[in-house]
LOLUMFI-788546 format. One line per 3 residues: number of its first residue (from 1); their letters; for each residue x, y, z of N, C-alpha, C. Coordinates in steps of 0.2 Angstrom, whole numbers, plus 5000, padded with zeros to 4 digits. Atoms other than C-alpha are relative to their C-alpha. Last residue first. Example, Ala and Ser with C-alpha at 12.3 -4.5 7.8 and 13.67 -1.06 7.14 Angstrom:
<pts>
2 = SA = 4996 4994 4999 5068 4995 5036 4996 5005 5003 ~ 5004 4994 5000 5062 4978 5039 5004 5006 5000;
</pts>
This chain:
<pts>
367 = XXX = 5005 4995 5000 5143 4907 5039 5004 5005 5001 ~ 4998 4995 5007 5156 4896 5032 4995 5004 5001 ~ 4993 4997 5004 5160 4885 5047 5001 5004 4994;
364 = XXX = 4993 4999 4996 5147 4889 5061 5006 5001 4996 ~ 4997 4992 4995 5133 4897 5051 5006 4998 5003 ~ 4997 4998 5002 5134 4879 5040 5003 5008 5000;
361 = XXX = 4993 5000 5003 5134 4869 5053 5002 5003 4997 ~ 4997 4999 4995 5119 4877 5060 5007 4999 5001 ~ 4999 4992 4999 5110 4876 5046 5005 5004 5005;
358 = XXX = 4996 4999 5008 5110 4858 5042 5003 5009 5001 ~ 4995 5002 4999 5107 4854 5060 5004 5004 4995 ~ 4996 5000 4994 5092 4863 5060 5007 4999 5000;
355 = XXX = 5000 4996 5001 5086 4857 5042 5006 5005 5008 ~ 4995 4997 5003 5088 4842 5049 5003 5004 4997 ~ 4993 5002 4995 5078 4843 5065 5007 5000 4993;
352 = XXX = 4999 4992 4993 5063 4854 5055 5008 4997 5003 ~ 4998 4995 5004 5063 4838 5042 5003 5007 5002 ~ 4991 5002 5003 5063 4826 5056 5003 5003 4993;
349 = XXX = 4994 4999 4996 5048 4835 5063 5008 4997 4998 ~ 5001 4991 5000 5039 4837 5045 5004 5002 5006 ~ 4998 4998 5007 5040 4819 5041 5003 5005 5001;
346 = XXX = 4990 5003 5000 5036 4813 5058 5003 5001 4996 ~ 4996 4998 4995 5020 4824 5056 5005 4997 5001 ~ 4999 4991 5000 5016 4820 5039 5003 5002 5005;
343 = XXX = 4996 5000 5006 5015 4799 5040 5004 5008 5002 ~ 4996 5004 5001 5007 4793 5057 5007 5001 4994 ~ 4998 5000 4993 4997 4809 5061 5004 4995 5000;
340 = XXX = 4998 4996 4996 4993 4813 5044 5004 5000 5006 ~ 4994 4999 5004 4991 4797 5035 5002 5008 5002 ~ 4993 5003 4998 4983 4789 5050 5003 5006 4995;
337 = XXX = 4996 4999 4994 4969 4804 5049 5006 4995 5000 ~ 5001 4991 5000 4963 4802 5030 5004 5000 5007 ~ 4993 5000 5003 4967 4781 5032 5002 5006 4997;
334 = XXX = 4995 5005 4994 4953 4780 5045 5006 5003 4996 ~ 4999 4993 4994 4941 4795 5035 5006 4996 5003 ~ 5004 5001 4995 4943 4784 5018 5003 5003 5006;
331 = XXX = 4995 5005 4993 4954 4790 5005 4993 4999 5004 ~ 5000 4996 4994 4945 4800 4987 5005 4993 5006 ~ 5005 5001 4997 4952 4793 4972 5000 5003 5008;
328 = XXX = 5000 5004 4994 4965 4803 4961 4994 4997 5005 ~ 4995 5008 5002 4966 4806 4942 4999 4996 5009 ~ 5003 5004 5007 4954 4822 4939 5001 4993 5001;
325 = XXX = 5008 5002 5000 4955 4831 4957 4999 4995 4994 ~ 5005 5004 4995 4973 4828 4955 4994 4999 5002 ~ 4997 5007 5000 4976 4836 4940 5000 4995 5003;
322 = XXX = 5004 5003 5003 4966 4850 4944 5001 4994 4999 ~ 5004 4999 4998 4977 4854 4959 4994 4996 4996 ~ 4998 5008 4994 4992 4852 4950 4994 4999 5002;
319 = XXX = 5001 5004 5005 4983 4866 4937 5004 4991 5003 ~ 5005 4999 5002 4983 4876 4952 4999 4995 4996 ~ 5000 5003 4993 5001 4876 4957 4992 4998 5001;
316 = XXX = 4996 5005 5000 5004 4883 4940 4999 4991 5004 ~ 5007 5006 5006 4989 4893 4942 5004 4995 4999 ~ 5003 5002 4997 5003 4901 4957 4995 4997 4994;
313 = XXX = 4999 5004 4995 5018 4902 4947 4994 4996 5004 ~ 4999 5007 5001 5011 4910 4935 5001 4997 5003 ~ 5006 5004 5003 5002 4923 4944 5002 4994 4999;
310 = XXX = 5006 5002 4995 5016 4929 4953 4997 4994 4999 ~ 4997 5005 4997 5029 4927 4938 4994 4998 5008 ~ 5002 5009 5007 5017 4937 4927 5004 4998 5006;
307 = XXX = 5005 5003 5001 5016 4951 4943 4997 4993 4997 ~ 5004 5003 4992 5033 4952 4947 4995 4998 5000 ~ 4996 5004 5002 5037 4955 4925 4997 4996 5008;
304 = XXX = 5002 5003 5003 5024 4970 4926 5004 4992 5003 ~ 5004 5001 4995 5034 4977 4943 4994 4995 4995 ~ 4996 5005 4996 5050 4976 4932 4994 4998 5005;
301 = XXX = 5001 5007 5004 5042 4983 4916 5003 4995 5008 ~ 5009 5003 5002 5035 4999 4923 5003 4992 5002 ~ 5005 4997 5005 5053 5002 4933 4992 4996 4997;
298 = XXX = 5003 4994 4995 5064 4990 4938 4996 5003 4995 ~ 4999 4992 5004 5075 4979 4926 4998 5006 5003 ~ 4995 4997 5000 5078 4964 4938 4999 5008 4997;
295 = XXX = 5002 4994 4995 5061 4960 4938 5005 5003 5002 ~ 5004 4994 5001 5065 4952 4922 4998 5005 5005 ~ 4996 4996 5006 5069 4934 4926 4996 5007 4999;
292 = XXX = 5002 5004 5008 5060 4928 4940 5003 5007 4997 ~ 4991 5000 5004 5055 4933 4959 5000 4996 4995 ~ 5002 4995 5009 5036 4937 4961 5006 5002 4996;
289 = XXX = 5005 4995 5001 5036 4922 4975 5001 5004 4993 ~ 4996 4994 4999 5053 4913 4977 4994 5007 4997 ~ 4999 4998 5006 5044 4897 4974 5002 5006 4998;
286 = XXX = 4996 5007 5005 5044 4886 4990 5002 5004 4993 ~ 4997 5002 4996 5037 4902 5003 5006 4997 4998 ~ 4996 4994 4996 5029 4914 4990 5006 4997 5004;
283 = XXX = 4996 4997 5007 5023 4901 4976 5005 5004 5004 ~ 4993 5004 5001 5019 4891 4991 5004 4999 4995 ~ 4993 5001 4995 5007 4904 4999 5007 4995 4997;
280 = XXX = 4997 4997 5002 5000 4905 4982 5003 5003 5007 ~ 4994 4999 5007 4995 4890 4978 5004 5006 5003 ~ 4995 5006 4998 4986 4887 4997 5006 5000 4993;
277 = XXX = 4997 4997 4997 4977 4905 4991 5005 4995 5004 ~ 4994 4994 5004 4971 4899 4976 5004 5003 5005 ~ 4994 5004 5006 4964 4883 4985 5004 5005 4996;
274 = XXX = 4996 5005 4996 4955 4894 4999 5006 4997 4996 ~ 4997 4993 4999 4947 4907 4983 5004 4996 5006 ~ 4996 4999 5006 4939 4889 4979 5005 5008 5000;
271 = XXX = 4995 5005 5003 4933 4885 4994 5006 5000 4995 ~ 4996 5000 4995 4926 4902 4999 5005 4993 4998 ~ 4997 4996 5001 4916 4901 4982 5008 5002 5007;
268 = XXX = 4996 5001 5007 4909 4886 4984 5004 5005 5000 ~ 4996 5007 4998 4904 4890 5003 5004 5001 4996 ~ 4997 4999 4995 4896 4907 4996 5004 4996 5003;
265 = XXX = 4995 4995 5002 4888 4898 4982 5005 5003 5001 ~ 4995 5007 5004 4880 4886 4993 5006 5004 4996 ~ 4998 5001 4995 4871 4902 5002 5005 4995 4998;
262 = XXX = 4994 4996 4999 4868 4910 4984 5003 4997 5007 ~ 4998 4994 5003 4856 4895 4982 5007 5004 4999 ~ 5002 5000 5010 4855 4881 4992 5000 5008 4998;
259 = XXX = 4998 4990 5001 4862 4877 5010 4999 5001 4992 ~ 5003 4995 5000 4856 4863 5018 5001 5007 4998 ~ 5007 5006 5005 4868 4847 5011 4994 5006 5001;
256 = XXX = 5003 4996 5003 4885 4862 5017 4991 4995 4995 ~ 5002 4995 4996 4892 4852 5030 4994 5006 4998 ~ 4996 4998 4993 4892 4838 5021 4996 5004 5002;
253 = XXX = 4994 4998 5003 4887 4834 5001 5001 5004 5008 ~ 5004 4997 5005 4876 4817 5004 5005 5006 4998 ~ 5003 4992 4997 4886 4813 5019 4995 5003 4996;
250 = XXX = 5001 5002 4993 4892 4795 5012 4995 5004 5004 ~ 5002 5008 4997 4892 4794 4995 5000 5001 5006 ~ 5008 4999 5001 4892 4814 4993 4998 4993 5001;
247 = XXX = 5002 5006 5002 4908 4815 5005 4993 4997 4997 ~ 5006 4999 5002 4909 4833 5011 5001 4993 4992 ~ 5004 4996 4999 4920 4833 5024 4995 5000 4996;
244 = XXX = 5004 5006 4997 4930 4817 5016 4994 5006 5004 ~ 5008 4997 5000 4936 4828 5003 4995 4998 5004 ~ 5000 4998 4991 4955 4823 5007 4993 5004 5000;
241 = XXX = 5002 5004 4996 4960 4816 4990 4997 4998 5004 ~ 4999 5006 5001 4953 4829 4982 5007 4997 5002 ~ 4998 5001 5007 4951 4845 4990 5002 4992 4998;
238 = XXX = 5003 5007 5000 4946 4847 5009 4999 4999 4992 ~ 5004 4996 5003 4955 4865 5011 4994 4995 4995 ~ 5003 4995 5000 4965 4859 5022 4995 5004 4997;
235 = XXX = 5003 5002 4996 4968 4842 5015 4995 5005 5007 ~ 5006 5006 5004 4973 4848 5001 4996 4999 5004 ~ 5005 4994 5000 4986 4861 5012 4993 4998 4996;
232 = XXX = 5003 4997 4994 4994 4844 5020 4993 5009 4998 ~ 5006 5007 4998 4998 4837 5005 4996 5002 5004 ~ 5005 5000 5009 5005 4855 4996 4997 4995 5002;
229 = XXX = 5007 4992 4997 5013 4859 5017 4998 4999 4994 ~ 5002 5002 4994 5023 4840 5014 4993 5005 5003 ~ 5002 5002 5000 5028 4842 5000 4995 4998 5005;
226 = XXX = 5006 4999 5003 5034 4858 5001 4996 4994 4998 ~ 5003 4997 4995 5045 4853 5017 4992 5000 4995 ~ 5005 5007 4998 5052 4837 5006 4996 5006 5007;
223 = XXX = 5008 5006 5003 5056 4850 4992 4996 4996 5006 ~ 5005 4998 5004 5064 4862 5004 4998 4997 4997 ~ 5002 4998 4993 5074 4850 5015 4995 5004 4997;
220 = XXX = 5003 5005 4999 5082 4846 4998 4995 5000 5006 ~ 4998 5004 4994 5083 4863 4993 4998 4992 5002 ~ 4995 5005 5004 5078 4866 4974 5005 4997 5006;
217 = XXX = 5001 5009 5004 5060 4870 4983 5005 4995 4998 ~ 4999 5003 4993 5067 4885 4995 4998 4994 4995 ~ 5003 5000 4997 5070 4895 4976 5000 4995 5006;
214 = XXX = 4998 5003 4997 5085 4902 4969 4996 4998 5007 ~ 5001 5010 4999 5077 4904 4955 5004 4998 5004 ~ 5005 5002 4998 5076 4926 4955 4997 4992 5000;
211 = XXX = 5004 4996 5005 5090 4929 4943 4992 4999 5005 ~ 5000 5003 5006 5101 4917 4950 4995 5004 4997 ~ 4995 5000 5004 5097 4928 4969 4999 4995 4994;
208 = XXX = 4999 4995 5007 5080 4932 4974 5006 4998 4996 ~ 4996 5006 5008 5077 4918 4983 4999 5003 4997 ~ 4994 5005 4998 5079 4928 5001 5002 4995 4994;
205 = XXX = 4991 4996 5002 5071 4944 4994 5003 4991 5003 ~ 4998 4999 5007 5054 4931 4994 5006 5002 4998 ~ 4997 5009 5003 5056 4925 5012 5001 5001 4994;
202 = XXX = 4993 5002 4998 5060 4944 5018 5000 4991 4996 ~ 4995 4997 5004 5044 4950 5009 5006 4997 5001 ~ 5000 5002 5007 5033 4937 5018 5005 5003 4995;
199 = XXX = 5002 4995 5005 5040 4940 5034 4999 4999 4994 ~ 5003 5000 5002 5043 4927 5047 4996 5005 4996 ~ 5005 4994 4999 5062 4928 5048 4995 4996 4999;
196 = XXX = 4999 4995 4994 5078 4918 5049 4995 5005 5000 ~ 4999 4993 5002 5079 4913 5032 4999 5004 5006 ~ 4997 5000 5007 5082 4894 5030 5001 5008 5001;
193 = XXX = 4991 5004 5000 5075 4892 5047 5003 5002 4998 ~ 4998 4991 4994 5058 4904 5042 5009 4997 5002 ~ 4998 4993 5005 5059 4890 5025 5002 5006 5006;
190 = XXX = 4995 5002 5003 5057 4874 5037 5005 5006 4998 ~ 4995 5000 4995 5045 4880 5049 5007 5001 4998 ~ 4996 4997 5001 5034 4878 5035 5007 5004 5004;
187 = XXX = 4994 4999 5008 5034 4862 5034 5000 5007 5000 ~ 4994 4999 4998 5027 4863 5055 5004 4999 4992 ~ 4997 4992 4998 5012 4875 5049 5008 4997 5004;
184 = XXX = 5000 4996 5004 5005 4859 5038 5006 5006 5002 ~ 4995 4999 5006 5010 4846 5047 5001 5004 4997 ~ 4994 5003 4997 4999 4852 5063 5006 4997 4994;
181 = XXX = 4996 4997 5000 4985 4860 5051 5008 4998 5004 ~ 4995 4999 5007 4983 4842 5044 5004 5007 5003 ~ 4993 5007 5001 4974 4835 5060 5005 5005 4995;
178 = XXX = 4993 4998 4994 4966 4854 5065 5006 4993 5000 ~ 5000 4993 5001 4955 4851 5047 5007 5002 5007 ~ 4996 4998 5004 4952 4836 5049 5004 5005 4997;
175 = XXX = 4994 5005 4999 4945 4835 5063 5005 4999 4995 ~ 4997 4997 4994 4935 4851 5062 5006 4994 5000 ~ 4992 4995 5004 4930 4845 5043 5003 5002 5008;
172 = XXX = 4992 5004 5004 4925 4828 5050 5005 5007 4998 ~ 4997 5003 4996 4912 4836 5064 5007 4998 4996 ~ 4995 4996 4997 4906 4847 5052 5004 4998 5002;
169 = XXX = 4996 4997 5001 4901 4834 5041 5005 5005 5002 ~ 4993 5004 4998 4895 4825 5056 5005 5003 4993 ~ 4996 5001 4992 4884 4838 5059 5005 4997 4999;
166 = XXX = 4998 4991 4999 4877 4843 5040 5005 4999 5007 ~ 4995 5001 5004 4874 4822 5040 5003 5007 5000 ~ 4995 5007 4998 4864 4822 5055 5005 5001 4996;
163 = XXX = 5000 5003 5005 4854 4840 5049 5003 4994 5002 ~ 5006 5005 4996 4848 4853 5063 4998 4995 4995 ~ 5002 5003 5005 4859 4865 5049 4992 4996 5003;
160 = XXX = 5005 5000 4999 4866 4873 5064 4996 4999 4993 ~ 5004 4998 4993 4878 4864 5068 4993 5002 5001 ~ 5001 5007 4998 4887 4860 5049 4993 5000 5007;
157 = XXX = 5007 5001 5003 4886 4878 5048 4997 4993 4998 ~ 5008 4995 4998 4894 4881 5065 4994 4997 4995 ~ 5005 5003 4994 4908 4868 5061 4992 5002 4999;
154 = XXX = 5003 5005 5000 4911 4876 5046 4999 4993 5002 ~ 5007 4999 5005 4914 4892 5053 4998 4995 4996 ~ 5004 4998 4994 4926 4885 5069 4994 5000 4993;
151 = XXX = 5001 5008 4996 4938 4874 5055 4991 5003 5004 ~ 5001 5003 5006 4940 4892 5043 4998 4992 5003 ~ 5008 4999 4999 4946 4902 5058 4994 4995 4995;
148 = XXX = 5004 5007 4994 4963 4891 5056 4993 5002 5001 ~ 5002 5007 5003 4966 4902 5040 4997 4995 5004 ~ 5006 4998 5001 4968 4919 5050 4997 4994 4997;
145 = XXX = 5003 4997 4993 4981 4911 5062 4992 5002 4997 ~ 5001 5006 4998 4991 4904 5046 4994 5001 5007 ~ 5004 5004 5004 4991 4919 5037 4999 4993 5002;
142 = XXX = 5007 4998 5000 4995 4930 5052 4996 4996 4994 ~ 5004 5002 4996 5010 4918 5055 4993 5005 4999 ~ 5002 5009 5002 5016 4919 5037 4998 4997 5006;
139 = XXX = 5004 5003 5004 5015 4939 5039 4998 4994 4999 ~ 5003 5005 4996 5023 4944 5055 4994 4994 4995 ~ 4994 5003 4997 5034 4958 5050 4998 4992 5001;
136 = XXX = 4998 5000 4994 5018 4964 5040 5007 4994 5002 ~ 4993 5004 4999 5017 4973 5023 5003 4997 5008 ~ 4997 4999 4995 4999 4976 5020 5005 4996 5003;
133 = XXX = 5005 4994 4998 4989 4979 5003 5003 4999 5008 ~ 5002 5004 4992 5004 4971 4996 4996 5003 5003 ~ 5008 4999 5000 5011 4976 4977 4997 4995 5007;
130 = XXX = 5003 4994 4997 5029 4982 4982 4992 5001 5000 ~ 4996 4998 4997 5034 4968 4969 4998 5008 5004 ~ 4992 5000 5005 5022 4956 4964 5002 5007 5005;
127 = XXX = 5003 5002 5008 5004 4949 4971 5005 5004 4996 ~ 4994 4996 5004 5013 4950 4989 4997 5000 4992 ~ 4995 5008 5004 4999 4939 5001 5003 5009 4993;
124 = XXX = 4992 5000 5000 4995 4952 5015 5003 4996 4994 ~ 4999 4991 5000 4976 4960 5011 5009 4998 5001 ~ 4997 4997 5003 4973 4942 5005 5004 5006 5000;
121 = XXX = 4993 5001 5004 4972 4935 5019 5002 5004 4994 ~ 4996 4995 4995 4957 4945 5026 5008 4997 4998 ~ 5001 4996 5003 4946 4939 5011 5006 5004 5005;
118 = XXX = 4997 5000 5008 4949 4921 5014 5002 5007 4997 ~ 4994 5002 5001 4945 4922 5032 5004 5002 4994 ~ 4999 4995 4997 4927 4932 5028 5009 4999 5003;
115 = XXX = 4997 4998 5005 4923 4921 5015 5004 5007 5004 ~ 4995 5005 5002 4916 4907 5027 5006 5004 4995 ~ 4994 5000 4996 4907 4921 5038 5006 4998 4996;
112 = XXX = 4999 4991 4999 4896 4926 5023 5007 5000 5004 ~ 4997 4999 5009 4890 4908 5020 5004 5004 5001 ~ 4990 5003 5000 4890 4906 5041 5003 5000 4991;
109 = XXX = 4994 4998 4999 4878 4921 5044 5006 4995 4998 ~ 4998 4994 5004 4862 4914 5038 5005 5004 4997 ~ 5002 5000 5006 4862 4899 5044 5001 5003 4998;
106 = XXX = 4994 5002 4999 4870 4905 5063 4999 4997 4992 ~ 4996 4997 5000 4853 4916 5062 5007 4999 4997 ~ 4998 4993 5007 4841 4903 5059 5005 5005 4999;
103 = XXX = 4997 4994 4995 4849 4889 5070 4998 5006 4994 ~ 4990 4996 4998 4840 4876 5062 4999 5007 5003 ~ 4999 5002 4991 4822 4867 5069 5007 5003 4996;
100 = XXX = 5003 5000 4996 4813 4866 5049 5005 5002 5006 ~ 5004 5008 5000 4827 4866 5036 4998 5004 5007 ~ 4997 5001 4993 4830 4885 5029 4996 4995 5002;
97 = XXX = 5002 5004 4993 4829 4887 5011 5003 4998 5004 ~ 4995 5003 4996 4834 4899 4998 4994 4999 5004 ~ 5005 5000 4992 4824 4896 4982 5006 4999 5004;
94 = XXX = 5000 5007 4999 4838 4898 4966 4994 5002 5007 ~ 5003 5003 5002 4839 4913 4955 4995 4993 5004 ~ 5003 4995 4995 4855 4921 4964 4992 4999 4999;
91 = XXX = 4999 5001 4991 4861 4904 4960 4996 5006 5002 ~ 5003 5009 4998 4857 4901 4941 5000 5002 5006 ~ 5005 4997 5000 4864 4921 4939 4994 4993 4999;
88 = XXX = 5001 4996 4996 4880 4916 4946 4992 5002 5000 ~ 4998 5004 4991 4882 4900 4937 4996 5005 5003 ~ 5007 5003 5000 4877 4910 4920 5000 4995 5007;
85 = XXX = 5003 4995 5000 4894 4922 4924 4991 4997 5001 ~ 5000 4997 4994 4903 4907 4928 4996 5005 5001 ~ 5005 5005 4996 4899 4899 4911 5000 5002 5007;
82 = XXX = 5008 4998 4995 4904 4916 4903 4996 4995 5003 ~ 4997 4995 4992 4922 4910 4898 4996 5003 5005 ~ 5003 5000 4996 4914 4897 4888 5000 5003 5005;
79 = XXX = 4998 5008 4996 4929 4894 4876 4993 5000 5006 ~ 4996 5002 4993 4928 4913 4871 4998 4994 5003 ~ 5003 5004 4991 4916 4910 4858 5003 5002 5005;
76 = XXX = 4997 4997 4994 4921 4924 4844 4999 4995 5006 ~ 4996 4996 5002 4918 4919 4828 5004 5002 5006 ~ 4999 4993 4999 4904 4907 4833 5007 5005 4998;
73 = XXX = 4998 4999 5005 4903 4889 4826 5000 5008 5001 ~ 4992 5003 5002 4899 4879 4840 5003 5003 4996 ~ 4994 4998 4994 4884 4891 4843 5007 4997 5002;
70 = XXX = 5000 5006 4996 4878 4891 4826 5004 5000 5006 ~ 4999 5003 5003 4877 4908 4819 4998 4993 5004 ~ 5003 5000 5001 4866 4923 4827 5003 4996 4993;
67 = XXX = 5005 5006 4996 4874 4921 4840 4994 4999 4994 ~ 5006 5001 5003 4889 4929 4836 4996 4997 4998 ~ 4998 5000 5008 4902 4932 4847 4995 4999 4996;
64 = XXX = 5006 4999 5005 4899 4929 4866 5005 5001 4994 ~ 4994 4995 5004 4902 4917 4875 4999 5005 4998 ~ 5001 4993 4997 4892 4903 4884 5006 5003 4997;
61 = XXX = 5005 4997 5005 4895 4888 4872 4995 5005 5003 ~ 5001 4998 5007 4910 4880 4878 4996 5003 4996 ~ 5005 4995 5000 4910 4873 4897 5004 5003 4993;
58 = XXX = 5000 4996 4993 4919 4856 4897 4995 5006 4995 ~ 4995 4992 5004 4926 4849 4877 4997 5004 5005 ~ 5007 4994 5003 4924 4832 4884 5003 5004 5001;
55 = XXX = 5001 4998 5006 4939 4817 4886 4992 5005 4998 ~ 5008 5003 5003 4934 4815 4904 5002 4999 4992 ~ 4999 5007 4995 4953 4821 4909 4994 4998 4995;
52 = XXX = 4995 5002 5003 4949 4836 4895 5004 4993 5003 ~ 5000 5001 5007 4935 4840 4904 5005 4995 4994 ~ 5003 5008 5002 4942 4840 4920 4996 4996 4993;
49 = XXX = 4993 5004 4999 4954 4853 4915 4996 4993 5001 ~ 4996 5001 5005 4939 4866 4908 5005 4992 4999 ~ 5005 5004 5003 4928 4863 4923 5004 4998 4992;
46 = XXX = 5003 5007 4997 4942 4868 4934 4996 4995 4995 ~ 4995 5006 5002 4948 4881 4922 4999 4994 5004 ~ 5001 5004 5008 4930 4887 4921 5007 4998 4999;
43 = XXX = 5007 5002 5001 4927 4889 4941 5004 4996 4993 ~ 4998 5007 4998 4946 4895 4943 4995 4994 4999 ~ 4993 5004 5003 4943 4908 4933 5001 4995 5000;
40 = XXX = 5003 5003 5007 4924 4912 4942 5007 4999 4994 ~ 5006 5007 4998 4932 4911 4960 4997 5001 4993 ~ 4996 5004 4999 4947 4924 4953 4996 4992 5003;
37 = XXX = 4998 5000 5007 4936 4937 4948 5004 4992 5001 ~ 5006 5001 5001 4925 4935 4967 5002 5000 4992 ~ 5003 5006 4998 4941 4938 4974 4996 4996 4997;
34 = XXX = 4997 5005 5000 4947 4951 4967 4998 4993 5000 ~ 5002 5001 5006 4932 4963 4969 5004 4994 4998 ~ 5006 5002 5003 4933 4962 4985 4997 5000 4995;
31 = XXX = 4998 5007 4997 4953 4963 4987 4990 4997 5000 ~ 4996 5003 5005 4952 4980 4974 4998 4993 5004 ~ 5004 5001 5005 4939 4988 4987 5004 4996 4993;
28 = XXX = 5005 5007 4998 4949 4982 5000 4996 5001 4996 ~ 4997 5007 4999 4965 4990 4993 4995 4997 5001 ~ 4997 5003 5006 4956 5006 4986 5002 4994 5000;
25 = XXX = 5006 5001 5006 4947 5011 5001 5002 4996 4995 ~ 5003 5008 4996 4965 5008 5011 4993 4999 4995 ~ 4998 5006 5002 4972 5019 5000 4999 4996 5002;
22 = XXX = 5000 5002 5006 4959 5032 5001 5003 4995 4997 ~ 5006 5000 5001 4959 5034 5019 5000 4996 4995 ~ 4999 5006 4995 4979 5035 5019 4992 4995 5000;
19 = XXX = 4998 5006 5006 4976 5049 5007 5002 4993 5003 ~ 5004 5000 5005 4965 5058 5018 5001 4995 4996 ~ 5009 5008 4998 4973 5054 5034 4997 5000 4993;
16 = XXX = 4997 5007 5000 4991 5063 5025 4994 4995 5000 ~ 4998 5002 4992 4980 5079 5021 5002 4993 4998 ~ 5004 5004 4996 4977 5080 5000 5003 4998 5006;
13 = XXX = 4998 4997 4995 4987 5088 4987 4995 5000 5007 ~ 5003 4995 4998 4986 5076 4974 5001 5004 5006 ~ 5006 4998 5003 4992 5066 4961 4999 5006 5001;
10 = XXX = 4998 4997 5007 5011 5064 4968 4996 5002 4995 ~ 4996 4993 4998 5005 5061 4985 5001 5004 4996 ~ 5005 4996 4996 4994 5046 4978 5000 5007 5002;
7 = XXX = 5003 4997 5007 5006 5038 4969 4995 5006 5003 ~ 4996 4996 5002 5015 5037 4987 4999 5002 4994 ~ 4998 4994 4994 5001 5030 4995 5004 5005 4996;
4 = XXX = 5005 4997 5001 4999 5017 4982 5002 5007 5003 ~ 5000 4998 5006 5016 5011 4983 4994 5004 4998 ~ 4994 4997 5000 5016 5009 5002 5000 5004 4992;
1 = X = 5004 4994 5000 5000 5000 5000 5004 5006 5000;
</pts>
């Protein structure tokens, strides 16, 4: 916001609070529209990717271009890039209902709540160079602090559903959800070691060097950390293998089996704005963030160049994502918890232990 601010000064002649006002305006109104662009992308590259596993040609014939040919045969289709668009106005469309004896209230509010995590992250994650709507010292424990909230709100709307299947899907994402973060927040223990900070800026300057690829993944203690936090954040955000919270053979669809319309949308949408934000924590921590060729140059093209290497990197990490959902079978809840508590965490503490070592020998004789 720093960048802003200082554009800002050089516009206009405007008291400090004023323009301070206006750039915080700007960032949360930039992080709420964000959002909600970035939940209908991922939407039609999901549908799109699985597609292509399915051998089918996915969302294709919302577009526009000219409609007054054959609609495979338009001039312009854009691939179906408006199926998200007709999504949205299917839902807002939709009867909402509340089952008989639920928590009305706690109903109504937990859609709302569930995106309210998600949106508060953003305001720290780097989206390229000096682009941060707040630069905190403290930043890879504020993203992990504001992401646990994310267990409590889909309890609640599991709760108050006044549903058995709604409840136990709560009951599985709480447990699952507080099993994984435990591997999860100790990989990245790995990289703060490695860099002696928890600041997001500082982990990225730290793989600045070879042109911006000298990222914590080509470490060996670095790959088997981001292995570990990229299994672990799946299961977090209850993505395929680890979808057992809303297991449609079992649960019918979980936590969320009572929530129709925009309310379901809201969930959806939370979920999916969660999985862009587990990419791109691990573009920042593993991937040297919006370091990469070209940001060397400075100037326009240096802060353009941060942003493409942002991005890519993270849809990168995204289209694994998809590729998973496409190719891998869900896990049952028994062999969902062993393989955290049994696998990940011994993984992740004797990763942190030689990490440790490694570091500490090499401050003593070539540090």
């Amino acid at each position: 916001m720093e960048l802003l601010i200082d554009g800002l000064n050089n516009l206009v002649n405007w008291p400090e609070w004023l323009i301070v006002l206006v750039a915080m305006l700007i960032v949360i109104t930039f992080i709420l529209l964000f959002g909600p662009l970035v939940f209908m992308l991922m939407t039609w590259l999901l549908r799109r990717g699985i597609a292509r596993f399915a051998d089918r040609l996915g969302p294709n014939r919302v577009g526009l271009g000219r409609f007054n040919q054959e609609r495979t045969r338009q001039k312009f289709p854009l691939w179906g890039l408006l199926q998200p668009v007709a999504d949205g106005v299917k839902m807002f469309t939709k009867e909402d209902i509340i089952p008989q004896g639920a928590d009305v209230w706690l109903h109504r509010i937990a859609p709302v709540a569930a995106l309210v995590p998600s949106f508060m992250m953003f305001a720290v994650i780097p989206f390229g160079k000096d682009l941060v709507g707040a630069d905190l010292d403290t930043g890879l424990v504020y993203l992990l602090a504001v992401s646990s909230l994310m267990t409590l709100v889909l309890l609640v709307a599991g709760w108050a559903s006044n549903n058995k299947y709604s409840l136990l899907g709560g009951m599985r994402t709480a447990a699952q959800m507080i099993s994984y973060e435990i591997p999860m927040v100790l990989s990245l223990v790995v990289p703060i070691i490695l860099v002696n900070s928890i600041s997001l800026d500082d982990i990225i300057i730290h793989q600045g060097a070879w042109l911006g690829l000298r990222w914590h993944i080509l470490w060996p203690m670095g790959l088997v950390a981001f292995i570990t936090y990229f299994t672990a954040a799946l299961a977090e955000v209850n993505h395929t293998p680890f979808d057992l919270p809303e297991a449609d053979s079992e649960l019918v669809a979980g936590y969320h089996t009572e929530y129709s319309g925009m309310k379901f949308a809201l969930f959806f949408m939370g979920e999916f704005i969660n999985q862009f934000l587990i990419c791109a924590i691990a573009t920042i921590v593993f991937l040297g963030g919006w370091q990469g060729p070209g940001v060397q140059l400075g100037g326009v093209w240096g802060y353009l160049f941060s942003v493409f290497w942002f991005f890519a990197k993270t849809f990168a990490l995204y289209a694994v994502l998809i590729w998973i959902r496409g190719t891998w079978p869900r896990l049952r809840i028994d062999q969902l918890m062993d393989f955290a508590w049994k696998r990940l965490v011994p993984i992740s503490l004797g990763n942190i232990l030689i990490t440790g070592v490694v570091v500490i020998v090499y401050n003593t004789f070539f540090g």
